[in-house]
N, CA, C and O atoms as a GROMACS GRO file, in nm:
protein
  368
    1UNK      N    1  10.492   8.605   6.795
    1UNK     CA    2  10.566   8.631   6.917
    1UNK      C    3  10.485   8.577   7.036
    1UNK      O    4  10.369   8.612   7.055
    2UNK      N    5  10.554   8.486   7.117
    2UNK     CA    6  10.482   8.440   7.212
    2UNK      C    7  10.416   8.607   7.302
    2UNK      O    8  10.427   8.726   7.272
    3UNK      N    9  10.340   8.524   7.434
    3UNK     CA   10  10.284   8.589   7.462
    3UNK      C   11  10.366   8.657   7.635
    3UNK      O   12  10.364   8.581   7.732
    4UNK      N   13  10.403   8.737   7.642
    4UNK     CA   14  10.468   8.764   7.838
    4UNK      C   15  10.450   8.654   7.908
    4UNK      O   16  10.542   8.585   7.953
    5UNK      N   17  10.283   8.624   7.924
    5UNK     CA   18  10.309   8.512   8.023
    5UNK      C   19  10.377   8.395   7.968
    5UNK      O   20  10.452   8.340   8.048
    6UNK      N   21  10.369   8.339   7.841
    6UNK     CA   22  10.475   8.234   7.775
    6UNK      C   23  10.627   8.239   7.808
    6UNK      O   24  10.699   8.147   7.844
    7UNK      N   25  10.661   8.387   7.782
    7UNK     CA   26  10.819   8.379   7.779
    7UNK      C   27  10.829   8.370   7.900
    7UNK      O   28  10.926   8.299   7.926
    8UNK      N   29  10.768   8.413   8.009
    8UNK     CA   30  10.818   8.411   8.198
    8UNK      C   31  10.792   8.266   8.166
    8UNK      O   32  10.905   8.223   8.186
    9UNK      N   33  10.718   8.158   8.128
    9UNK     CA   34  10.711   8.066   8.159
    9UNK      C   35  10.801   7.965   8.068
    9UNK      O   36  10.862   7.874   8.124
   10UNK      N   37  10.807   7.984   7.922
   10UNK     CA   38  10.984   7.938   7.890
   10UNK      C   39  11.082   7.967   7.958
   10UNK      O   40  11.185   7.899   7.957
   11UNK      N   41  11.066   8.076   8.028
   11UNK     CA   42  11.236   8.136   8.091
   11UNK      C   43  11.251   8.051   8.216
   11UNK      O   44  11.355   7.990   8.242
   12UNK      N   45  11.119   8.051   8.309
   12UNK     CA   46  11.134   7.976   8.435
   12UNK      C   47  11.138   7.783   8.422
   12UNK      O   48  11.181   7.702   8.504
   13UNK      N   49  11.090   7.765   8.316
   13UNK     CA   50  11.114   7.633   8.267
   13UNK      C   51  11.259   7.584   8.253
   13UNK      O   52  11.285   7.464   8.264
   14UNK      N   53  11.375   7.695   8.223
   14UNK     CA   54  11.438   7.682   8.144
   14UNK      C   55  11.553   7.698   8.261
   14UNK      O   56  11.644   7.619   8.286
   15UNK      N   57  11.518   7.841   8.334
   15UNK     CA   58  11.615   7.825   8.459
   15UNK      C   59  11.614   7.754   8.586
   15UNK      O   60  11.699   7.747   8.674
   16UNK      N   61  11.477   7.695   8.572
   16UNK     CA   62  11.430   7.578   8.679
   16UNK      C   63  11.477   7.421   8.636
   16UNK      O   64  11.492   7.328   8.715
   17UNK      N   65  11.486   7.419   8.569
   17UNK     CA   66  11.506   7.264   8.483
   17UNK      C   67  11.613   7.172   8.515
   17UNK      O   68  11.610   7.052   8.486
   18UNK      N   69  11.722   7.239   8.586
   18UNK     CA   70  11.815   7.159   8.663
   18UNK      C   71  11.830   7.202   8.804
   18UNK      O   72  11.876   7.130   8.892
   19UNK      N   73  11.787   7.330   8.821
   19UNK     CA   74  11.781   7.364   8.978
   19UNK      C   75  11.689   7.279   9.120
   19UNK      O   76  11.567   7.292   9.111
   20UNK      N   77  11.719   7.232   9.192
   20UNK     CA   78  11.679   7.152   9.337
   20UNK      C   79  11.621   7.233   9.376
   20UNK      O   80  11.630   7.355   9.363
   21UNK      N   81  11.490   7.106   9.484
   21UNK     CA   82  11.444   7.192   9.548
   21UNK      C   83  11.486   7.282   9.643
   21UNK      O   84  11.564   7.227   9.721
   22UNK      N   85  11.461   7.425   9.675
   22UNK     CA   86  11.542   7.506   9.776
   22UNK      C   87  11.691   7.600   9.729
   22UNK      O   88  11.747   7.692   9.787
   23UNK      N   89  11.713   7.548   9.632
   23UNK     CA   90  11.864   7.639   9.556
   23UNK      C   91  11.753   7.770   9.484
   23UNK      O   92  11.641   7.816   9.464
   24UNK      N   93  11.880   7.774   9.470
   24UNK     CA   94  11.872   7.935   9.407
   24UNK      C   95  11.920   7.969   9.271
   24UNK      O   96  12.040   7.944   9.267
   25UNK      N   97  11.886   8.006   9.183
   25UNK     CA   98  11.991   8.004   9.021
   25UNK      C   99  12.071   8.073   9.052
   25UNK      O  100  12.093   8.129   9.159
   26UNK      N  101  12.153   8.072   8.900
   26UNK     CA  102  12.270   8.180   8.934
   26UNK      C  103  12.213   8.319   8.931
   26UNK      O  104  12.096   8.327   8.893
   27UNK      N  105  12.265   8.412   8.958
   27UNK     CA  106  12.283   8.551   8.907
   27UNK      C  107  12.249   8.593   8.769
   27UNK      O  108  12.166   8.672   8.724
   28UNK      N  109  12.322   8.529   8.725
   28UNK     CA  110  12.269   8.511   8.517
   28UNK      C  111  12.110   8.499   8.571
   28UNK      O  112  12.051   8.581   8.641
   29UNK      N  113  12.066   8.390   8.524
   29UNK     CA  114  11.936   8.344   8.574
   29UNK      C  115  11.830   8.430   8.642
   29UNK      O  116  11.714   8.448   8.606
   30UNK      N  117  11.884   8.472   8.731
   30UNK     CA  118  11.767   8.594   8.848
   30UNK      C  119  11.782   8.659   8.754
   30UNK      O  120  11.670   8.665   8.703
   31UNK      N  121  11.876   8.736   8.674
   31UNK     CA  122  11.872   8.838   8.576
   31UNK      C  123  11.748   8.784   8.456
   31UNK      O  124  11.638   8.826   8.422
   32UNK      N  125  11.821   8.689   8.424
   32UNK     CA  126  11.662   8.633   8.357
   32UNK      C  127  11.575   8.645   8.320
   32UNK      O  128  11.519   8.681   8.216
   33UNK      N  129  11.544   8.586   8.487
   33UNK     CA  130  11.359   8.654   8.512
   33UNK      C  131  11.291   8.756   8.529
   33UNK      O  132  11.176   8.775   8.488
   34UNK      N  133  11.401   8.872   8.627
   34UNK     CA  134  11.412   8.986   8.627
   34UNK      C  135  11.353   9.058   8.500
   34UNK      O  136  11.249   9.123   8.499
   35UNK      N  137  11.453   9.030   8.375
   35UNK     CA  138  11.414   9.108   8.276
   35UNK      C  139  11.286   9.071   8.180
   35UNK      O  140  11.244   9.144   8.091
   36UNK      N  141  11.213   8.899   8.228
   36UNK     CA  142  11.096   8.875   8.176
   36UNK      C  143  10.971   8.964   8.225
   36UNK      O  144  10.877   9.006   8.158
   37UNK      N  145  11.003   8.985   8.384
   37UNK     CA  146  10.905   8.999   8.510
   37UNK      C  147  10.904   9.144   8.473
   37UNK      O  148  10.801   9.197   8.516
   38UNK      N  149  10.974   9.219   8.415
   38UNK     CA  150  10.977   9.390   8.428
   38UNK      C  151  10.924   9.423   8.304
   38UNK      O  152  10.914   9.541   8.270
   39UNK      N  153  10.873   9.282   8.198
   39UNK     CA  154  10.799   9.332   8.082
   39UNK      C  155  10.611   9.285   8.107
   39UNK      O  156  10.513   9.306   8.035
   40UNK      N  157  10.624   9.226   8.223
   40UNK     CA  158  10.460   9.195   8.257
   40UNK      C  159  10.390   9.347   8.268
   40UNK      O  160  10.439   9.459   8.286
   41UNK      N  161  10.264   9.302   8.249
   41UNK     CA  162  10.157   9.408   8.278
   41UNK      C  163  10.001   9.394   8.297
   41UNK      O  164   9.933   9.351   8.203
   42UNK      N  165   9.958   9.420   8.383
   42UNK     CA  166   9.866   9.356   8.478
   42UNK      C  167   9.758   9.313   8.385
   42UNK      O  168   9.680   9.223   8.417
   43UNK      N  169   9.752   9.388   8.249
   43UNK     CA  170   9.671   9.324   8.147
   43UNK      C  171   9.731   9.180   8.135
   43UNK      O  172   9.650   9.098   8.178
   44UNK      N  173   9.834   9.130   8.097
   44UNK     CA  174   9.897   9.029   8.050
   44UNK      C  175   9.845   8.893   8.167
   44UNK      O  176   9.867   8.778   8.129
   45UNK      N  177   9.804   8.906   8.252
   45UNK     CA  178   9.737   8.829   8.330
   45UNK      C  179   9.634   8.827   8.424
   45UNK      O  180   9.601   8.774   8.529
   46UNK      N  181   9.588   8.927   8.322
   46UNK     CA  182   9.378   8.908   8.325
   46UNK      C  183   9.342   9.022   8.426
   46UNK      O  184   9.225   9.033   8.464
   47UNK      N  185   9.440   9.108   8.471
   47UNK     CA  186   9.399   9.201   8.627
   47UNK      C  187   9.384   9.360   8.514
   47UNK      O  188   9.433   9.418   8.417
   48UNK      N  189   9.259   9.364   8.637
   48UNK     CA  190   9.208   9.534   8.576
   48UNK      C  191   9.176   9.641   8.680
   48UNK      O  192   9.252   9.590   8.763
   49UNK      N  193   9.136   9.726   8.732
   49UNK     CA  194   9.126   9.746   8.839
   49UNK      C  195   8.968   9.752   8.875
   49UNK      O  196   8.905   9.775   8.979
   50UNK      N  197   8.935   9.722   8.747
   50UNK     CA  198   8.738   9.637   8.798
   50UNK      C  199   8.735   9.550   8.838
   50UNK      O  200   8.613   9.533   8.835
   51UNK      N  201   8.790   9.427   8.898
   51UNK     CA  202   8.782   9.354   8.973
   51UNK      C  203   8.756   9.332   9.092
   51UNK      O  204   8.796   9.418   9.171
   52UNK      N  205   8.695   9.233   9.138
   52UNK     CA  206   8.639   9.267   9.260
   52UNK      C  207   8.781   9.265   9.354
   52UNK      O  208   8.773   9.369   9.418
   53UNK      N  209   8.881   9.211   9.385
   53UNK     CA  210   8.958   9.185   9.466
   53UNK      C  211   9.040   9.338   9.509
   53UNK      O  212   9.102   9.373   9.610
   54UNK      N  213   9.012   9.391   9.403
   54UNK     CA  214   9.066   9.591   9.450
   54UNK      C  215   8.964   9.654   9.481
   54UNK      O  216   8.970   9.774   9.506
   55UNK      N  217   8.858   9.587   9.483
   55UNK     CA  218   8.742   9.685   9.589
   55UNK      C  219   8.765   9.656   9.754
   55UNK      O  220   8.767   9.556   9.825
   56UNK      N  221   8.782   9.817   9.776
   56UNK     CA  222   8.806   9.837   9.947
   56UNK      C  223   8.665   9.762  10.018
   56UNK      O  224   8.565   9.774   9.947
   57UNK      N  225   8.648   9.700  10.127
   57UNK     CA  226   8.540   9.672  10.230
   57UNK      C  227   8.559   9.761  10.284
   57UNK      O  228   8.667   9.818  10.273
   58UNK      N  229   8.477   9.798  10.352
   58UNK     CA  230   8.446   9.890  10.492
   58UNK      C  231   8.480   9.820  10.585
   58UNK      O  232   8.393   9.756  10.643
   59UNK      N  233   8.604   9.813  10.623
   59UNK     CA  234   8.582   9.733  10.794
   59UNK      C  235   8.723   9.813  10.838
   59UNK      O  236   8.791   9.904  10.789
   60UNK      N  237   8.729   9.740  10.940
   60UNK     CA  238   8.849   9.838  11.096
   60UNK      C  239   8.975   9.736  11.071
   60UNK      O  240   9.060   9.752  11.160
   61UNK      N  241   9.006   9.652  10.990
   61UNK     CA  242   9.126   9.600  10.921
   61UNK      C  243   9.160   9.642  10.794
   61UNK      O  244   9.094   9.661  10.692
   62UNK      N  245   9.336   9.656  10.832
   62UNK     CA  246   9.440   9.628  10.707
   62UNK      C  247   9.359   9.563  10.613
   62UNK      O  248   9.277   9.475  10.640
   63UNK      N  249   9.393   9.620  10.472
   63UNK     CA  250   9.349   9.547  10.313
   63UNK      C  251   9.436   9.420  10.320
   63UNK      O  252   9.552   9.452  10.348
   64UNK      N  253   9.415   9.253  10.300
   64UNK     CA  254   9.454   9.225  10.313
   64UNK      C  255   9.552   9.203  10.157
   64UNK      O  256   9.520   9.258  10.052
   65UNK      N  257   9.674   9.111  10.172
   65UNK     CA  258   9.772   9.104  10.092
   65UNK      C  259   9.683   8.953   9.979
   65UNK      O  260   9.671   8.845  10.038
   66UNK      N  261   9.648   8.958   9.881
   66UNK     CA  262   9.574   8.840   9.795
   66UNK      C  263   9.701   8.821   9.676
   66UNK      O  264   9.765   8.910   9.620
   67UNK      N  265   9.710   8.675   9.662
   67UNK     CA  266   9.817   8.584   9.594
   67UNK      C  267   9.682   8.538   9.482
   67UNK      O  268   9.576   8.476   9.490
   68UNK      N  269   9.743   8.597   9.399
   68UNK     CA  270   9.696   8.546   9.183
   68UNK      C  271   9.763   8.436   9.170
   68UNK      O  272   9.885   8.443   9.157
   69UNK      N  273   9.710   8.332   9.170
   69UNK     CA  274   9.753   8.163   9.125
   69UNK      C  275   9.782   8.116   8.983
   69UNK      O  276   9.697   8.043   8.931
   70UNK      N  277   9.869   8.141   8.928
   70UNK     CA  278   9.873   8.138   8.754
   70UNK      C  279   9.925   7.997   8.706
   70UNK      O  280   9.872   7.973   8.598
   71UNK      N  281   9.997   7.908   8.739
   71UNK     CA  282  10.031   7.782   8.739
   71UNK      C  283  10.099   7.709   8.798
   71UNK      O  284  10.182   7.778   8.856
   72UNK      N  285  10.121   7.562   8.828
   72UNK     CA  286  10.195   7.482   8.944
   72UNK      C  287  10.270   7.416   8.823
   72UNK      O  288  10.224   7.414   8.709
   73UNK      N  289  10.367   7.373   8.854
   73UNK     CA  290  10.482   7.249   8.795
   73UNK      C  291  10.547   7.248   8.868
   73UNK      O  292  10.568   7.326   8.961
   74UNK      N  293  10.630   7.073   8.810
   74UNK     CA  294  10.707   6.977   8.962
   74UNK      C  295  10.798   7.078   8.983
   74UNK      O  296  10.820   7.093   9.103
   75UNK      N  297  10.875   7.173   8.890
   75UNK     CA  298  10.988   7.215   8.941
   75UNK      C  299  10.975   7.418   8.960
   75UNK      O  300  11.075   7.490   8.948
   76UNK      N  301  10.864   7.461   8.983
   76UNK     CA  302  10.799   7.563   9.049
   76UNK      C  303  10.697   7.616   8.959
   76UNK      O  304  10.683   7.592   8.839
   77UNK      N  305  10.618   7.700   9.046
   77UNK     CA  306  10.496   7.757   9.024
   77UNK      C  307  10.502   7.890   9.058
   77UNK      O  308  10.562   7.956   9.143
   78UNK      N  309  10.413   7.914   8.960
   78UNK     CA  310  10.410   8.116   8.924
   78UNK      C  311  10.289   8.169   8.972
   78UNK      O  312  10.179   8.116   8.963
   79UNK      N  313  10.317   8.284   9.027
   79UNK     CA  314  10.186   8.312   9.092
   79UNK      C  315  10.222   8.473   9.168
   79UNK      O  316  10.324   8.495   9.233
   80UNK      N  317  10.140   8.550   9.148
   80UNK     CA  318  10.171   8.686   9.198
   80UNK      C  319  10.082   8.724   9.320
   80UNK      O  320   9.964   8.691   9.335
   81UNK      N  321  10.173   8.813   9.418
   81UNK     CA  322  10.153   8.881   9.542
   81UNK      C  323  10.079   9.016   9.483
   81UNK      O  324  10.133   9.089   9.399
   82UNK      N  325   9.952   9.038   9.535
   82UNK     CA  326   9.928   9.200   9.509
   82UNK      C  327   9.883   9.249   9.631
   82UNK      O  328   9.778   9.242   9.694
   83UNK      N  329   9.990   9.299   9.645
   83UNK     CA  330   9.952   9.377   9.804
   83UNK      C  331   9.864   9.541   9.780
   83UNK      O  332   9.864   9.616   9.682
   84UNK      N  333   9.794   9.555   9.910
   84UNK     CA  334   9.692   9.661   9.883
   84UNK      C  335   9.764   9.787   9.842
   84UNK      O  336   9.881   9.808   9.873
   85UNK      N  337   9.684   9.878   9.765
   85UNK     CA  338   9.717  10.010   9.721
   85UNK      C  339   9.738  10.088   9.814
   85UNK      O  340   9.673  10.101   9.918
   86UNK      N  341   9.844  10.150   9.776
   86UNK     CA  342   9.945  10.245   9.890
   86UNK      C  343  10.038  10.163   9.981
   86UNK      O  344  10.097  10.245  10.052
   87UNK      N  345  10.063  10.081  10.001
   87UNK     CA  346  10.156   9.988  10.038
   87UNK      C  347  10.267  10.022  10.003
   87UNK      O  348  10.305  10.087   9.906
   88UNK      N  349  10.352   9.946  10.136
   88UNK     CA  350  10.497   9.962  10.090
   88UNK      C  351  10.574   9.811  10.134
   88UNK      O  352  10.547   9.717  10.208
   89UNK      N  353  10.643   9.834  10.076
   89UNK     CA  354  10.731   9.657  10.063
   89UNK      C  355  10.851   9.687  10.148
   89UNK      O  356  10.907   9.792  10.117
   90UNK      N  357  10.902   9.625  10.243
   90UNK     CA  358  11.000   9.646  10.291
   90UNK      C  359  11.125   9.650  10.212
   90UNK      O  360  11.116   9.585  10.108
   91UNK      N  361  11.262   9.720  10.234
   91UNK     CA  362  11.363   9.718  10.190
   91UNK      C  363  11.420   9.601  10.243
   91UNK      O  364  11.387   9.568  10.356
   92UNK      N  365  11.531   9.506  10.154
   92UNK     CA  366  11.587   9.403  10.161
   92UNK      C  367  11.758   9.494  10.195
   92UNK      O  368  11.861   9.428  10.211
   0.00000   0.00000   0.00000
């Protein structure tokens, strides 16, 4: 059985592969990924919470928001947002 990060990356291969730059897939499609993206787990791409990037600094600024770079191709690239602990994401 492939591995999580494989299948997000067959799936996005697969729903990217005729999509332009700037479109959007269908609905099918977002569902997709959706249901690849909701089987990740922070093991599955190397994050633990020993890492240095979840250690707090001491300073008088916001934690900042750090982007995990996982791969580029011509027709998109994967890569995760981890915004600081206790955070909240705005509602869409």
């Amino acid at each position: 059985m492939p591995s999580a990060v494989q299948r997000l990356f067959d799936t996005c291969k697969d729903v990217f592969a005729d999509v332009g730059s700037g479109a959007v897939p269908s609905p099918a499609d977002v569902e997709r990924l959706r249901s690849v993206l909701d089987t990740l787990k922070p093991q599955d791409v190397g994050l633990s919470r020993n890492l240095p990037l979840f250690k707090h600094a001491s300073t008088n600024r916001p934690p900042a928001v750090t982007y995990l770079h996982l791969s580029a191709f011509p027709n998109f690239s994967i890569g995760i947002f981890l915004p600081p602990t206790n955070s909240s994401h705005p509602a869409t």
